[in-house]
TIVO-2410 file (N, C-alpha, C; in nm, 3 decimals):
# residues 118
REC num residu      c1      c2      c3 atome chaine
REC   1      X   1.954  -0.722  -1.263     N      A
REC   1      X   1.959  -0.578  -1.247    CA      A
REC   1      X   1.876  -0.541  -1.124     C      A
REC   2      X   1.931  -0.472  -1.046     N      A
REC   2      X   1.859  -0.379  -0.950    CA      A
REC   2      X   1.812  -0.244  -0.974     C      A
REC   3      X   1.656  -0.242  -0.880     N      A
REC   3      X   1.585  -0.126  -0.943    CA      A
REC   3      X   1.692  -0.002  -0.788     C      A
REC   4      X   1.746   0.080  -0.802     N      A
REC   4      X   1.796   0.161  -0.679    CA      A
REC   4      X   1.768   0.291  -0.724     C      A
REC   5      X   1.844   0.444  -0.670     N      A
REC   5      X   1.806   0.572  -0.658    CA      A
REC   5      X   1.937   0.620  -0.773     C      A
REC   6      X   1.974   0.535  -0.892     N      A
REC   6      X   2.040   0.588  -0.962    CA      A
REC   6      X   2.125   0.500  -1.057     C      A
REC   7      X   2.201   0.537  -1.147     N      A
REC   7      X   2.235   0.453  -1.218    CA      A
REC   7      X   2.382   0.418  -1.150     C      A
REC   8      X   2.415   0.252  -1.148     N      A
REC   8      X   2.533   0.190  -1.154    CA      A
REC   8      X   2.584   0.083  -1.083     C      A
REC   9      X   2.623   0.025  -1.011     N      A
REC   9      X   2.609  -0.095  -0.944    CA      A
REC   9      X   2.579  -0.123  -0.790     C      A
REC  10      X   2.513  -0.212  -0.753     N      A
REC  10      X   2.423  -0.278  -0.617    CA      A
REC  10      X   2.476  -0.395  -0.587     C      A
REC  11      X   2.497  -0.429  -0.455     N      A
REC  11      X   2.466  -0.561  -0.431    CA      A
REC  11      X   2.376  -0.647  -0.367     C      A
REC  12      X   2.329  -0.775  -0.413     N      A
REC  12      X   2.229  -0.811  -0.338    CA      A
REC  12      X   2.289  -0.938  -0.321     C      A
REC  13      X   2.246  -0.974  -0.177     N      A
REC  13      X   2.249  -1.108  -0.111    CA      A
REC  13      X   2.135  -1.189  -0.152     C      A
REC  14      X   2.230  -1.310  -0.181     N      A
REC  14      X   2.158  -1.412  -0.322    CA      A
REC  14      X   2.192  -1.537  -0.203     C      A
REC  15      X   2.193  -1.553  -0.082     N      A
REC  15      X   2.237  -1.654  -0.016    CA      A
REC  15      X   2.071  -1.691   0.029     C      A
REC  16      X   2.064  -1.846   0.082     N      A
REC  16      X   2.004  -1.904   0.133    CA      A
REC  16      X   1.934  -1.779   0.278     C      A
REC  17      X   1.765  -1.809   0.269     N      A
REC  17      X   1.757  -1.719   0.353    CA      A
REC  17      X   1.705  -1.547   0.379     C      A
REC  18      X   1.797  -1.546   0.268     N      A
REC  18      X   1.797  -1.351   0.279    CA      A
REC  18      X   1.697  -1.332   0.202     C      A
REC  19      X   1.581  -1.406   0.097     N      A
REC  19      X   1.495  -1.304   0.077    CA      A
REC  19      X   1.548  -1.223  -0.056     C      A
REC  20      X   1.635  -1.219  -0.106     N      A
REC  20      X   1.688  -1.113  -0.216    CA      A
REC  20      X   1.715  -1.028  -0.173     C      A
REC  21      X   1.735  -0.937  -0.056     N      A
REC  21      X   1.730  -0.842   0.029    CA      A
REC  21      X   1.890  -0.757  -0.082     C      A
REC  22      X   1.852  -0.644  -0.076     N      A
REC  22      X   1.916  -0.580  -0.112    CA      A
REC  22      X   1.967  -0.515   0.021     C      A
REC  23      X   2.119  -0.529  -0.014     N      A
REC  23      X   2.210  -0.467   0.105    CA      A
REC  23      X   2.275  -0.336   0.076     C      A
REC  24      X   2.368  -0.315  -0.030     N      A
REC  24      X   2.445  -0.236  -0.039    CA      A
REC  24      X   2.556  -0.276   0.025     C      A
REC  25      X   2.597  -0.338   0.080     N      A
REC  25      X   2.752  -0.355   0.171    CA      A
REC  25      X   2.788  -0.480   0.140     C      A
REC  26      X   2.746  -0.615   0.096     N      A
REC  26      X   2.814  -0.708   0.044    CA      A
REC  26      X   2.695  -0.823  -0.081     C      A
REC  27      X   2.780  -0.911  -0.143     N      A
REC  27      X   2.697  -1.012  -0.202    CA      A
REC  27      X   2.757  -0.972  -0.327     C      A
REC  28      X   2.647  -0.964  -0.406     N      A
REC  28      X   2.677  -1.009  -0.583    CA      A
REC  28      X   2.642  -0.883  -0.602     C      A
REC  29      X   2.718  -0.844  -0.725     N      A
REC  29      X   2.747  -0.712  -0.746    CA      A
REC  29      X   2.636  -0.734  -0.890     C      A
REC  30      X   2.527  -0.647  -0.892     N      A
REC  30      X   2.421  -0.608  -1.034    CA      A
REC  30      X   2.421  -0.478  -1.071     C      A
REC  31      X   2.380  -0.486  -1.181     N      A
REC  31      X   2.406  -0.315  -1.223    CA      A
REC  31      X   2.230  -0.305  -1.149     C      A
REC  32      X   2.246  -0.135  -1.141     N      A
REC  32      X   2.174  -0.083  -1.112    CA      A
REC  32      X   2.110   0.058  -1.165     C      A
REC  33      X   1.988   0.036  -1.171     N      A
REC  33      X   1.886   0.180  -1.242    CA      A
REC  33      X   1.794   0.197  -1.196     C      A
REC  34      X   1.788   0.348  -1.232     N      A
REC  34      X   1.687   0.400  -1.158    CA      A
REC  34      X   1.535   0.419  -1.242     C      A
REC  35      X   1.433   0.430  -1.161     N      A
REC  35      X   1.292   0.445  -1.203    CA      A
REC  35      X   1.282   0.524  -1.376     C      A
REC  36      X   1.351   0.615  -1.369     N      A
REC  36      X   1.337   0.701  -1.522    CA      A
REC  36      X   1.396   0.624  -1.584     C      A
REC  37      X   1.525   0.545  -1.581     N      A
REC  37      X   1.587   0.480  -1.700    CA      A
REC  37      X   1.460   0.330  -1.764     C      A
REC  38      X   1.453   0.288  -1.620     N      A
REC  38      X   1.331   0.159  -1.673    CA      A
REC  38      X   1.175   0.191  -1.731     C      A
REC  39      X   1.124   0.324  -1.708     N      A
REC  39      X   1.013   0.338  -1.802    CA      A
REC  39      X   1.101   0.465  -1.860     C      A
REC  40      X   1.102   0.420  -1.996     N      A
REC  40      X   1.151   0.490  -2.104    CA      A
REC  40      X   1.088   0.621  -2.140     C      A
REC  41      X   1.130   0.724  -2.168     N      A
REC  41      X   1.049   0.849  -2.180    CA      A
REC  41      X   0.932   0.859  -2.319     C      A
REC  42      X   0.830   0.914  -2.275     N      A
REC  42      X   0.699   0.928  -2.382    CA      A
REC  42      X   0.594   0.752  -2.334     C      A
REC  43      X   0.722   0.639  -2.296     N      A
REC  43      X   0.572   0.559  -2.220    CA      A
REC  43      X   0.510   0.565  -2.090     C      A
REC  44      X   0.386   0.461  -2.100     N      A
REC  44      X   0.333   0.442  -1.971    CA      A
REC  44      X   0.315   0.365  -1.941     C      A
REC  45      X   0.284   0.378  -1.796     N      A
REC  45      X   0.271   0.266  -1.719    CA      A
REC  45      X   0.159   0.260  -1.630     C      A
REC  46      X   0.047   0.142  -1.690     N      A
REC  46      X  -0.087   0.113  -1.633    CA      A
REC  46      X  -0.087   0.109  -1.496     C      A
REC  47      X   0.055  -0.028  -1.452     N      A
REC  47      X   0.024  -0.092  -1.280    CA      A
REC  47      X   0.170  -0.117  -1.255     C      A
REC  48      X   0.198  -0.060  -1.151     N      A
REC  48      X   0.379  -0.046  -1.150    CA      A
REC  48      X   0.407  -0.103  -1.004     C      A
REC  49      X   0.412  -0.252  -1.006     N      A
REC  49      X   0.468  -0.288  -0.860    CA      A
REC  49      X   0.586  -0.319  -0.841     C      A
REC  50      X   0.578  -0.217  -0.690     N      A
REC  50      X   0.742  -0.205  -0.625    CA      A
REC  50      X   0.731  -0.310  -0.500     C      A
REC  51      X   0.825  -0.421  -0.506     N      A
REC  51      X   0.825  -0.556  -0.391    CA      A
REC  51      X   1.001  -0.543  -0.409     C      A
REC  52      X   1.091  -0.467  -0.373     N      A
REC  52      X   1.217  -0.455  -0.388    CA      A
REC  52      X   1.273  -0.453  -0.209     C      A
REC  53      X   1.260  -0.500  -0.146     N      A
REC  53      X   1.279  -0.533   0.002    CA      A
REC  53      X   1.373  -0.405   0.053     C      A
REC  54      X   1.266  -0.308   0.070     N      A
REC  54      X   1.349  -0.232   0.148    CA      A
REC  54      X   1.434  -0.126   0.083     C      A
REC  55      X   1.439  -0.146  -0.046     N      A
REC  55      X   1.484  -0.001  -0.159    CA      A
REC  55      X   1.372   0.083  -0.242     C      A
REC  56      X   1.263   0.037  -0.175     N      A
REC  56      X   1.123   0.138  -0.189    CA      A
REC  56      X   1.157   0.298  -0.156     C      A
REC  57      X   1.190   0.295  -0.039     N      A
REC  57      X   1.253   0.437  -0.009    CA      A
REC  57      X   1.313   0.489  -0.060     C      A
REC  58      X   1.429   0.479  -0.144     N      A
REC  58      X   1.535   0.567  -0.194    CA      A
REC  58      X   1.509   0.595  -0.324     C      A
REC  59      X   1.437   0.478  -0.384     N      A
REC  59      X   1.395   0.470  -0.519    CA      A
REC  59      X   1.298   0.567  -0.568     C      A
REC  60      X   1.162   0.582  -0.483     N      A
REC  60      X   1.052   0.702  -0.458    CA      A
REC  60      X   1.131   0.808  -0.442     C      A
REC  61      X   1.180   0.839  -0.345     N      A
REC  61      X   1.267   1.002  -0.284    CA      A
REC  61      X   1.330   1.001  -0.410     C      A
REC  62      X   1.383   0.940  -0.503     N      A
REC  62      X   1.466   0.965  -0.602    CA      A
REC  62      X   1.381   0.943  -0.742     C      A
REC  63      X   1.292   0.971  -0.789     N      A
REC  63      X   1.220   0.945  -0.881    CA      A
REC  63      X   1.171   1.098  -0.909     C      A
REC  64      X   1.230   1.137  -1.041     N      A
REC  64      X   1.154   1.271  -1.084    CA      A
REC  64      X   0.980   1.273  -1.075     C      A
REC  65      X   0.941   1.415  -1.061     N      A
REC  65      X   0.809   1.424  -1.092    CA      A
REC  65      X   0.717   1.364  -1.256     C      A
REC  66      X   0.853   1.381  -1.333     N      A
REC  66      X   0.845   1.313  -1.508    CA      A
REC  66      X   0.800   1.189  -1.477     C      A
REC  67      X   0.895   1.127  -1.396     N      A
REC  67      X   0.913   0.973  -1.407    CA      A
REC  67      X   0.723   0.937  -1.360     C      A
REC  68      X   0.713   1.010  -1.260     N      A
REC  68      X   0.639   0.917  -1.164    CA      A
REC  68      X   0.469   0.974  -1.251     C      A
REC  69      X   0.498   1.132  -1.316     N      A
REC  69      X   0.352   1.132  -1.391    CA      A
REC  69      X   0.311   1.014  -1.506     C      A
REC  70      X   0.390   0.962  -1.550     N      A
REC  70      X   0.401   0.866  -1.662    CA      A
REC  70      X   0.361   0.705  -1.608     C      A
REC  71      X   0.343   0.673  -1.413     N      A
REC  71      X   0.294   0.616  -1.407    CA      A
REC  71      X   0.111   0.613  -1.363     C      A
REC  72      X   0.012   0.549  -1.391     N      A
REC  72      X  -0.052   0.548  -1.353    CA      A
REC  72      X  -0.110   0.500  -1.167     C      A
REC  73      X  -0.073   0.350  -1.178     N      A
REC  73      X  -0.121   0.328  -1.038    CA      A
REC  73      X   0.007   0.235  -0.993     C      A
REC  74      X  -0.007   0.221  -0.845     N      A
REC  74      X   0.118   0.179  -0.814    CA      A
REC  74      X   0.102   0.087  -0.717     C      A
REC  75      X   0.117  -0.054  -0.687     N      A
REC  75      X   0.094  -0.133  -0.603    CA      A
REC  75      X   0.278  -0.148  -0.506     C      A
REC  76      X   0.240  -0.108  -0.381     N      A
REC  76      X   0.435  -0.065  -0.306    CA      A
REC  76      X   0.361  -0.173  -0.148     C      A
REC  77      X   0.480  -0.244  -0.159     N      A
REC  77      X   0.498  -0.354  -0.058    CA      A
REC  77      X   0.615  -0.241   0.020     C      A
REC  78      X   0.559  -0.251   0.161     N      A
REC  78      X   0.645  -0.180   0.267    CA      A
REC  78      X   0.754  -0.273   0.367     C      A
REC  79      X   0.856  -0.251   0.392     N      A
REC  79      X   0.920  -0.304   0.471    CA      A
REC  79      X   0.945  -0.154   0.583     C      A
REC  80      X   1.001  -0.269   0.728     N      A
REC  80      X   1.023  -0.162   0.832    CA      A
REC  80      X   1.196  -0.083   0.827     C      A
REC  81      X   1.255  -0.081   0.743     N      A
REC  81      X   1.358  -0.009   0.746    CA      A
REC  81      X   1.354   0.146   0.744     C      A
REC  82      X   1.223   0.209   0.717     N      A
REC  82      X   1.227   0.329   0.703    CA      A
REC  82      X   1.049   0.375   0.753     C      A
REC  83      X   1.044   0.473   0.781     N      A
REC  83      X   0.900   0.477   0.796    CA      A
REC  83      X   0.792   0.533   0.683     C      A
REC  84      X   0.689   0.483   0.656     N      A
REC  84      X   0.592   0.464   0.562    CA      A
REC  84      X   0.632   0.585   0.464     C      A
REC  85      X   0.567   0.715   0.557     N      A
REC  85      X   0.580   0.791   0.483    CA      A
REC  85      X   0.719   0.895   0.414     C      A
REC  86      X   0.790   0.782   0.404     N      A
REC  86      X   0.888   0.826   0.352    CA      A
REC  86      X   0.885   0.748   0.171     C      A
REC  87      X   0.786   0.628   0.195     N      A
REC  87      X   0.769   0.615   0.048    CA      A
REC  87      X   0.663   0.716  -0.022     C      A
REC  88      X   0.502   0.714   0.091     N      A
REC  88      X   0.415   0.799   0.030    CA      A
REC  88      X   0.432   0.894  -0.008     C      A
REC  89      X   0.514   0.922   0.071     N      A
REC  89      X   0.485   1.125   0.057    CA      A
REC  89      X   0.553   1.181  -0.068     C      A
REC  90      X   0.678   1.056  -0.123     N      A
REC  90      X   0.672   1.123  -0.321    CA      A
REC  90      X   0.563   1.120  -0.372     C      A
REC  91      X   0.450   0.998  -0.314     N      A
REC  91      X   0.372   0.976  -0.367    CA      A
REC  91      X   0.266   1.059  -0.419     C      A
REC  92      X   0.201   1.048  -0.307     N      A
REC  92      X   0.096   1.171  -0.280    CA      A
REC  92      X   0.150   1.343  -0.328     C      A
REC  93      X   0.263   1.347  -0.312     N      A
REC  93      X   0.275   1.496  -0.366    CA      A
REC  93      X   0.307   1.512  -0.516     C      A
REC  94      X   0.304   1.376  -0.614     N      A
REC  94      X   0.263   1.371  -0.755    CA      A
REC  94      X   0.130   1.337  -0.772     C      A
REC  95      X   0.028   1.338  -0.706     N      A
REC  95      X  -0.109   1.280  -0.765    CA      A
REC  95      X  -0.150   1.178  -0.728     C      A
REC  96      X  -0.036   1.071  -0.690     N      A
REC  96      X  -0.095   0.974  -0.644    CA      A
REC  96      X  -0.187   0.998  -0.526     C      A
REC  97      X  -0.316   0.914  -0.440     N      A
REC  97      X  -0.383   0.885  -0.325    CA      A
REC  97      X  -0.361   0.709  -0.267     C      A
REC  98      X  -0.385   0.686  -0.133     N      A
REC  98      X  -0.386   0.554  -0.109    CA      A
REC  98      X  -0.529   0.495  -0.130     C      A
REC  99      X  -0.521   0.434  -0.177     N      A
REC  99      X  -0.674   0.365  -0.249    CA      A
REC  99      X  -0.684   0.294  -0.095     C      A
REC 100      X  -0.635   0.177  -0.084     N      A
REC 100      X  -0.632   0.076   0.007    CA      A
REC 100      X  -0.476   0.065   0.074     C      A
REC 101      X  -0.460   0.004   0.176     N      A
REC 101      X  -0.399  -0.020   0.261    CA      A
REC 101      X  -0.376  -0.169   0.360     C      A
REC 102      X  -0.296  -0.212   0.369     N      A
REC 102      X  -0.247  -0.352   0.421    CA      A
REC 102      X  -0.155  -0.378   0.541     C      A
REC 103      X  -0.191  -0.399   0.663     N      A
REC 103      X  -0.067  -0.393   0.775    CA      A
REC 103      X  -0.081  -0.518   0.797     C      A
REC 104      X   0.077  -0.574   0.756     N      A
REC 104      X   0.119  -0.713   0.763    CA      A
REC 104      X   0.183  -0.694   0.889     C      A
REC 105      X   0.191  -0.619   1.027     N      A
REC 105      X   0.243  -0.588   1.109    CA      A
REC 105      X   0.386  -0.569   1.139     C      A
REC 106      X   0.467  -0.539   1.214     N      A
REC 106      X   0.634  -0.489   1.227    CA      A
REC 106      X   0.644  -0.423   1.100     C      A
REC 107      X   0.545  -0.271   1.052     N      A
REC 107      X   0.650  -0.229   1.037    CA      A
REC 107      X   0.608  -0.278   0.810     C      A
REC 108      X   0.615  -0.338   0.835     N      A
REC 108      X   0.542  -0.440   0.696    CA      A
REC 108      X   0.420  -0.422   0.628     C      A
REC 109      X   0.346  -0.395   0.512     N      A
REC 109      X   0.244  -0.352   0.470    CA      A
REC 109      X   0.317  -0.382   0.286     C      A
REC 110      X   0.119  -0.317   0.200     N      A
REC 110      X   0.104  -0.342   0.115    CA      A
REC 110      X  -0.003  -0.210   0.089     C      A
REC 111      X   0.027  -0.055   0.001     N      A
REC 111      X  -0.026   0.004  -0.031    CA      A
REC 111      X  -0.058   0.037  -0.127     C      A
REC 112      X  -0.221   0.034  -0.181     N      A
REC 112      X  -0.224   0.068  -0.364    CA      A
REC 112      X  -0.250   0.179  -0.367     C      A
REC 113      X  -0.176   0.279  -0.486     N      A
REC 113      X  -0.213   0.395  -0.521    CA      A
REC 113      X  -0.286   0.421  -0.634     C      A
REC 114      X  -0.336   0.542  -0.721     N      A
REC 114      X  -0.392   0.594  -0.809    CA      A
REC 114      X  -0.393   0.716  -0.771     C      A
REC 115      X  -0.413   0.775  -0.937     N      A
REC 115      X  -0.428   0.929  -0.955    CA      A
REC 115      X  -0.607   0.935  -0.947     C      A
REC 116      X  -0.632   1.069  -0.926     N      A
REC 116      X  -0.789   1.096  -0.962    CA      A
REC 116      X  -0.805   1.068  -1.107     C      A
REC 117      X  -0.733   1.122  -1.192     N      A
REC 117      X  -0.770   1.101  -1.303    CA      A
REC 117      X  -0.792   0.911  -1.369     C      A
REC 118      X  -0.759   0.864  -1.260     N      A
REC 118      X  -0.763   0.717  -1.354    CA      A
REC 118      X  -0.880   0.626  -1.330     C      A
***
């Protein structure tokens, strides 16, 4: 299963190489869901890491304010397909802050979040 910006099917390239890289345009076809369907409503979630190559972006921009109060802290591996703050800025405008920060250079990084309250 792929984590994406909604419910129903993805493909990811499963070939030698690619990394798992999620494409959208060819490979093996997985179902796909989004952030609210995988934490179930009324739980939580202590430490929620996103390492999904590059579907960080759509997944955040697409994650209710519900979804994302129900997590606590969030460890998000960055790739250069989109720019940073296009993951943070769901972030930060639910509560989350960047605790720490990681530039694996091109573009590439590793950011942990938390709420004040935690």
């Amino acid at each position: 299963m792929a984590l994406g910006p909604g419910s129903g099917e993805a493909t990811i390239q499963l070939d030698v190489g690619s990394q798992f890289r999620h494409t959208w345009l060819s490979g093996h076809r997985v179902a796909m869901t989004p952030l609210s369907e995988l934490i179930p409503a009324g739980a939580t979630v202590d430490l929620l890491k996103i390492d999904i190559e590059g579907a960080e972006y759509e997944v955040l921009k697409s994650a209710s304010a519900e979804t994302l109060q129900r997590v606590h802290r969030i460890v998000l591996e960055f790739h250069p397909n989109a720019p940073q703050d296009e993951a943070i800025g769901p972030l930060t405008s639910n509560g989350f802050r960047m605790r720490r920060y990681q530039d694996d250079g091109e573009g590439n990084g590793l950011g942990w979040f938390d709420k004040e309250h935690v």
